[in-house]
C-alpha positions as a printed Julia matrix, in Angstrom:
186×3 Matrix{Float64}:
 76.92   -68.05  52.03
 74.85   -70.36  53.99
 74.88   -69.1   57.13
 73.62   -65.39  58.0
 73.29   -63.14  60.59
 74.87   -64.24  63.89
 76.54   -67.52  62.21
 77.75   -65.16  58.81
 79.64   -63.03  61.45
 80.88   -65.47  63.36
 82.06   -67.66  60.85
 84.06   -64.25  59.33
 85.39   -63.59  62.45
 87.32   -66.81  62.11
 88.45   -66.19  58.37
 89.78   -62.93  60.04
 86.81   -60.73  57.95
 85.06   -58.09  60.55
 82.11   -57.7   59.71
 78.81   -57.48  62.1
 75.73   -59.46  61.91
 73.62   -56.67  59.93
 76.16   -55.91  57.45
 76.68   -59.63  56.28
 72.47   -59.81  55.61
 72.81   -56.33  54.1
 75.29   -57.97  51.88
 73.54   -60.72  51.77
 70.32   -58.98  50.43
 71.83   -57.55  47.64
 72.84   -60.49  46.04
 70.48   -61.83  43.6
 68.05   -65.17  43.79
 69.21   -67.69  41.51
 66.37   -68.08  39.05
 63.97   -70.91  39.85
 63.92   -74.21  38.18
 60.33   -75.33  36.83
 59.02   -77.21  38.77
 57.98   -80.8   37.11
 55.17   -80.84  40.1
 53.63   -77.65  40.72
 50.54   -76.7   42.98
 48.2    -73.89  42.47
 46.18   -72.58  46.02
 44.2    -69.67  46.97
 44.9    -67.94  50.25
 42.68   -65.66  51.8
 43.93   -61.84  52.3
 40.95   -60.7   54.01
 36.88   -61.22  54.25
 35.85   -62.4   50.41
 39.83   -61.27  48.94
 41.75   -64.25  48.19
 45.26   -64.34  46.5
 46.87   -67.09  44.3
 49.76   -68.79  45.94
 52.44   -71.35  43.43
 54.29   -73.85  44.87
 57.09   -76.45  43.64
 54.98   -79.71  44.73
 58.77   -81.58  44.7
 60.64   -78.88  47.33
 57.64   -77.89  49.19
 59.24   -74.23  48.24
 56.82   -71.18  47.19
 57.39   -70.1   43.87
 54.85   -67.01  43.79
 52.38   -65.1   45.43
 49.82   -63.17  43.6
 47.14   -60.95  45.12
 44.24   -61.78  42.69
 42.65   -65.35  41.93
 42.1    -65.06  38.32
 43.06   -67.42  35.0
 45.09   -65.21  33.26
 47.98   -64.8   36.2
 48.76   -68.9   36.3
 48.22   -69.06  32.68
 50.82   -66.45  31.3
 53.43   -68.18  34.06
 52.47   -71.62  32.12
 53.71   -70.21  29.63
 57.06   -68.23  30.72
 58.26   -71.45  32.32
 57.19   -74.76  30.3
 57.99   -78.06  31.64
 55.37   -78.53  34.38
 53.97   -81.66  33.84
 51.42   -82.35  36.97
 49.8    -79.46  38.42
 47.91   -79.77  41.9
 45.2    -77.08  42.17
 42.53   -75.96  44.48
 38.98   -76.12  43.31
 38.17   -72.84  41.96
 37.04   -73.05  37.87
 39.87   -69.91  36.99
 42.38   -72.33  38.29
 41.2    -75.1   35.83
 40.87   -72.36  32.95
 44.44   -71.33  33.66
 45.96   -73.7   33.73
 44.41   -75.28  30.67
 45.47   -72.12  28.84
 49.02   -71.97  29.78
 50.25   -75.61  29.62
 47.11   -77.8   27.89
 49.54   -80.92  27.77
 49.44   -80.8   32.19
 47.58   -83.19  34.23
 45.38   -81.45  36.68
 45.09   -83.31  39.8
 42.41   -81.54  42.36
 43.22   -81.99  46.26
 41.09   -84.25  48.61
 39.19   -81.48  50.25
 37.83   -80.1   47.03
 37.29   -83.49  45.56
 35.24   -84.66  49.01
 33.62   -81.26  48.81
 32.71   -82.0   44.63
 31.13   -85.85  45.39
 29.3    -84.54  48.57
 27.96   -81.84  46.52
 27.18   -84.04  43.84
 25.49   -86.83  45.72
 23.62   -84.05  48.06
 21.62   -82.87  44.13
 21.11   -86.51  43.53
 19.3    -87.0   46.79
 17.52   -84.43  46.55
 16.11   -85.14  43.13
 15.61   -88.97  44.01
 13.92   -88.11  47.6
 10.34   -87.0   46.45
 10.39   -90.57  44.23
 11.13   -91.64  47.32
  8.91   -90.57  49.58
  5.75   -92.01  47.59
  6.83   -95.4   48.0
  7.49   -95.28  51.68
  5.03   -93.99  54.44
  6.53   -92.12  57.43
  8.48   -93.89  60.24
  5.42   -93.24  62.23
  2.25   -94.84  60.37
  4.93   -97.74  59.37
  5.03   -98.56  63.28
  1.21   -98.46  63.24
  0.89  -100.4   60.19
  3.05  -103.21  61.72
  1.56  -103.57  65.5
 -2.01  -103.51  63.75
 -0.78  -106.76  61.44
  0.32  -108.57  64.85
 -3.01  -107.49  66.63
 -1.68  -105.08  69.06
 -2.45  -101.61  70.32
 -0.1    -98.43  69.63
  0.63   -98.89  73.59
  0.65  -102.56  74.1
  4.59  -103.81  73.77
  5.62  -105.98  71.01
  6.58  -109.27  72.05
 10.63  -109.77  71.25
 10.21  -113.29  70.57
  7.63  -112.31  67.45
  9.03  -109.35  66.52
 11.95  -110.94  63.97
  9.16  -113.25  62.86
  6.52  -110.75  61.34
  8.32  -107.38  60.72
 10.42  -107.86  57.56
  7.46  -109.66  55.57
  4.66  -107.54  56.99
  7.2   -104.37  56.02
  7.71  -105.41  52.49
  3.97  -106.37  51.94
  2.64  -102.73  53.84
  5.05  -101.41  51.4
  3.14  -102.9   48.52
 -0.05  -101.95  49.74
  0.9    -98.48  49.73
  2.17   -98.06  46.89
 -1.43   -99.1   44.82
């Protein structure tokens, strides 16, 4: 049973059975799958099928072995196997929200874990917002890169082409920058 095809005949050749390579996977189609242990581990992925069509793809997190495909991403699909097949304990899933809703549905009791990509994709999304919102605060208290520059060879008495001295430049430029700062923001 564990070898088909080529090996299948081969190995009946020995026991004396003839019987060609297509007729032992014939034979070997017709017998049916043993039915699938639930998985204590189980990831839930999307797949795309074509353009903006994406599909929902199970898999047993423990064997690395696909438990079902699906040609739809929706909740109800994960949710109703939840259901059929309790037992699943940790369940890995992409980022999509009908994931989360399935899932919740169909076994509430489940950790959800969400994957690293998602996750980095989440907190970049997250932190991008907060920039943005915090930026325009921002931008009042400090001037532009450019008039800072001008600000600080004015304090040490220089001209916009004259070079800055290295020797003075540690001296004056982090207490000049702090009180320019200051001055700006009044």
């Amino acid at each position: 049973m564990l070898l088909a095809g080529r090996g299948g005949a081969r190995r009946l050749q020995i026991l004396k059975v003839p019987l060609s390579r297509t007729s032992m996977l014939s034979h070997l189609m017709r017998l049916p799958l043993p039915p699938a242990a639930t998985p204590r581990v189980l990831g839930v992925g999307d797949f795309a099928l074509y353009a903006d069509a994406y599909g929902t793809l199970l898999v047993d997190a423990d064997t690395r072995l696909t438990i079902e495909l699906w040609a739809e991403r929706d909740a109800e699909q994960p949710a109703a196997w939840l259901r059929t097949h309790p037992g699943v304990e940790v369940v890995g899933r992409d980022g999509p929200l009908v994931y989360r809703q399935g899932i919740t549905d169909g076994t509430p009791s489940a950790v959800q874990v969400s994957d690293r990509f998602h996750l980095r994709q989440g907190l970049t999304k997250r932190i991008r917002d907060i920039a943005a919102t915090v930026a325009p605060a921002r931008a009042l208290c400090r001037p532009p890169a450019r008039s800072r520059a001008r600000i600080l060879l004015r304090s040490a008495g220089l001209r916009s082409h004259d070079a800055l001295p290295a020797d003075r430049f540690r001296d004056f430029v982090r207490p000049i920058r702090v009180v320019d700062r200051h001055r700006l923001v009044r």
